[in-house]
N, C-alpha and C positions, 0 to 999 in steps of 0.2 A: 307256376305257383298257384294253381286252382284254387286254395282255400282263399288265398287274398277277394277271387273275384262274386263272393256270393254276396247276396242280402246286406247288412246296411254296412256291411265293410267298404262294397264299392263307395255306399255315401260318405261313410267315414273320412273314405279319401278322399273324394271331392274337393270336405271342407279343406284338410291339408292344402290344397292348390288356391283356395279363397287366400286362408289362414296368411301363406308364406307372400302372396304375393302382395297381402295388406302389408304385413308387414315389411319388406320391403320398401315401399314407399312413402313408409314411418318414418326409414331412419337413415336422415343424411352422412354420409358417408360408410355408408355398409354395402354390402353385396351381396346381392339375391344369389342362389346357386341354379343359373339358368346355363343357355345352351350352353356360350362358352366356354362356360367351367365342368362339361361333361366327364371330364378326367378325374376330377374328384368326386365322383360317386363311384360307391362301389357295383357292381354288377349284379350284388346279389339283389338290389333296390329297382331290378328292371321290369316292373310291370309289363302286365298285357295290357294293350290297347285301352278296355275301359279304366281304368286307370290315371290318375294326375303321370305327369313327366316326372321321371324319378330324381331328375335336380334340381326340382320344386320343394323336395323335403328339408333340408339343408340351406342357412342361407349362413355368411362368413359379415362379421362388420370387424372393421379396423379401431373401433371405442370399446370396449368392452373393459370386464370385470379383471384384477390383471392377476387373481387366480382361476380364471377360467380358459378357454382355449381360441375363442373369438367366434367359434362355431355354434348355430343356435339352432335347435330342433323345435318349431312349433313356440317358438318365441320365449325357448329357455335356453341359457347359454348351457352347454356342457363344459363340466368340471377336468379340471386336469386329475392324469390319474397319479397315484400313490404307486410309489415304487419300493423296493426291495429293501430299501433303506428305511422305512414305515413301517417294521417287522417289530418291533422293541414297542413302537405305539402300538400295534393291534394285538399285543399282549402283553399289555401295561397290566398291572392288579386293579389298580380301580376301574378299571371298565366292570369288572363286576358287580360295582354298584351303581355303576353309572350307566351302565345298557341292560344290565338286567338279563344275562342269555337265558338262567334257568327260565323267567317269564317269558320271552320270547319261544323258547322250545316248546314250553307248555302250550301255548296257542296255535301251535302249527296242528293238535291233536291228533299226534302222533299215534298209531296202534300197533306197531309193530310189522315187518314183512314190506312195507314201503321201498319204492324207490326214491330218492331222493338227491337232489341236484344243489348244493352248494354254489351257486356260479358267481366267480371271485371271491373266489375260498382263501385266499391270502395265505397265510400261515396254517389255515385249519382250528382258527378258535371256534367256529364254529362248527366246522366238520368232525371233531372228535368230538364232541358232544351229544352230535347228532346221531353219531353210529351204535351208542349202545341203544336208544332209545327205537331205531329200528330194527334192532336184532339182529341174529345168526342168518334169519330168509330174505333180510332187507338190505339195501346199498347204498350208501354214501359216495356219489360222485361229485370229487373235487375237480369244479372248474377254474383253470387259470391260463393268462394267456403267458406269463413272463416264468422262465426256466430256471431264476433262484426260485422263487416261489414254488414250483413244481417240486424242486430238489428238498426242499425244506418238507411237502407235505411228505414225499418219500420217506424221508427221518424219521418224522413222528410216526407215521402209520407203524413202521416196523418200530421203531423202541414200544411203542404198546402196543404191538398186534394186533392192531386192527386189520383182519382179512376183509370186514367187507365193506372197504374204504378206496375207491379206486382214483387215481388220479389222473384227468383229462388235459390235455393242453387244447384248449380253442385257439379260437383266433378275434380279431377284431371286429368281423361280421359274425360269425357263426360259432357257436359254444360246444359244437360236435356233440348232441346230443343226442339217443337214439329217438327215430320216429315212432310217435303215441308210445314213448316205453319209460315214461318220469312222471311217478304221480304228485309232486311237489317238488317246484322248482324255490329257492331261497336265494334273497338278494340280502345282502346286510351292509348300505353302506357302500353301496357298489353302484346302481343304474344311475346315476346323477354322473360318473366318471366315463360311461361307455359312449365309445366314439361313435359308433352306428347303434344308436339304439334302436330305430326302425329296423333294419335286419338282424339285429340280436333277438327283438323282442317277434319275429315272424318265426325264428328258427324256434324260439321258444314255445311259443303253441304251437309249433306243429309237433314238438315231445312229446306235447302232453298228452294222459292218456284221458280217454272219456271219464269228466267230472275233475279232473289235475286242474291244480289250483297255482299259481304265482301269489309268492309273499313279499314283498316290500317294507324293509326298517330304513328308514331314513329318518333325519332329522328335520325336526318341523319347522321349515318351513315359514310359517302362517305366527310361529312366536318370535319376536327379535329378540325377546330375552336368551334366546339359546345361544350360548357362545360359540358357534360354530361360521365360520366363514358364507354368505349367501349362493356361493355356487356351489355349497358341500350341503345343502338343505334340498326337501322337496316338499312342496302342500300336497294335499290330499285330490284337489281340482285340477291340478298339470296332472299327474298321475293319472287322474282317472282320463283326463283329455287323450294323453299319449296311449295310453293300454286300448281305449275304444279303435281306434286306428288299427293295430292290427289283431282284433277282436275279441278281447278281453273286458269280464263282466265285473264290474266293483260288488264282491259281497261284501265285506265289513271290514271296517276300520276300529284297531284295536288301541285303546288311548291309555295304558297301565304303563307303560316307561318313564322316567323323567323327563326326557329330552326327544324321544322320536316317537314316530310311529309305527305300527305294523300295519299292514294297508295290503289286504289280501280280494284277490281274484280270481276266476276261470274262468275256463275255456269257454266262450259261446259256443252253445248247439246249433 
């Protein structure tokens, strides 16, 4: 994985190996993901040499949030994920005024001919929205990892003909995207659930194409007023922690929703 080892990425990871092992020593009764547990990292997390140990990323405590998973990346616990049964909630009607997608779309400043990655496209509330707005030259690829979901985006594509809507099945590490060939990748609601997000988010820059940006709606985090559960939240400063790690540049955060944020990035040159 070359790109991982250049410029301040190596340092990037560095910290990660400070990061996990402070914390670790934080918290009685938890468990660092060190040699022992080499079984539970995935492979795709295998550094070269200069490089932290790849079961430094990952540590597991037995206390945790008890809608989270007890697995913490960089000292946030990840969320469990929404399944198949969560289809009627991610196309409830009031999410229209309650997320706001026309605002959201509008800021990705869309121009047409794009390609475009959906990743945990769920249902496709957001992926058919997204398709007229890139036209006839541009593409809408639905990422998902679970096969109602897939089946469900199959439905809709065809009952509205959308041709150029294609539907990916990833996986848990890796989103199957093609390389430098995504000029905007879209999270909604999604990276706070993903089990590897250090190898989700490495397969993810390497899509992108020179100048491909990563959007992030998540809810915030940083407000407790927001009725959402704290391991379905993200601040703007974990975000931006975990995206520098596998080298990713914070341009701007967009604060027009009621509840979340849009918190947009790219690719470091």
């Amino acid at each position: 994985m070359p790109d991982l080892r250049r410029g301040g990425v190596t340092v990037a990871l560095a910290m990660v190996l400070v990061t996990a092992v402070a914390q670790a020593s934080q918290h009685q009764g938890s468990a660092a993901v060190l040699a022992p547990a080499r079984a539970q990292v995935s492979p795709v997390a295998r550094l070269q040499a200069d490089g932290p140990p790849p079961q430094l990323l990952y540590e597991t405590r037995q206390t945790h949030d008890p809608n989270g998973t007890g697995k913490f990346y960089l000292g946030r616990e990840i969320a469990q994920v929404m399944g198949p049964g969560g289809i009627p909630w991610l196309d409830r009607e009031e999410r229209e005024y309650e997320e706001r997608p026309g605002a959201v779309i509008d800021a990705l400043g869309l121009r047409g001919g794009e390609v475009v990655a959906d990743l945990g496209a769920g249902s496709g509330y957001f992926t058919f929205r997204l398709a007229p707005r890139v036209g006839k030259t541009g593409k809408v690829l639905a990422i998902e990892i679970q096969d109602e979901m897939l089946e469900t985006l199959r439905q809709r594509a065809t009952a509205l003909k959308r041709r150029n809507v294609e539907e990916v099945k990833g996986s848990d590490t890796d989103p199957k995207l093609p390389v430098s060939g995504v000029d905007l990748v879209l999270m909604v609601d999604v990276y706070h659930e993903l089990a590897y997000p250090f190898e989700v988010m490495t397969k993810v820059r390497q899509a992108l194409k020179p100048g491909g940006r990563v959007v992030f709606v998540e809810y915030r985090k940083e407000d407790p007023q927001v009725p959402i559960k704290e391991v379905h939240k993200m601040s703007v400063d974990q975000l931006e922690k975990e995206m520098r790690v596998v080298g990713l540049t914070h341009l701007r955060t967009v604060e027009t929703l009621p509840s979340q944020h849009i918190v947009i990035f790219r690719k470091r040159d």
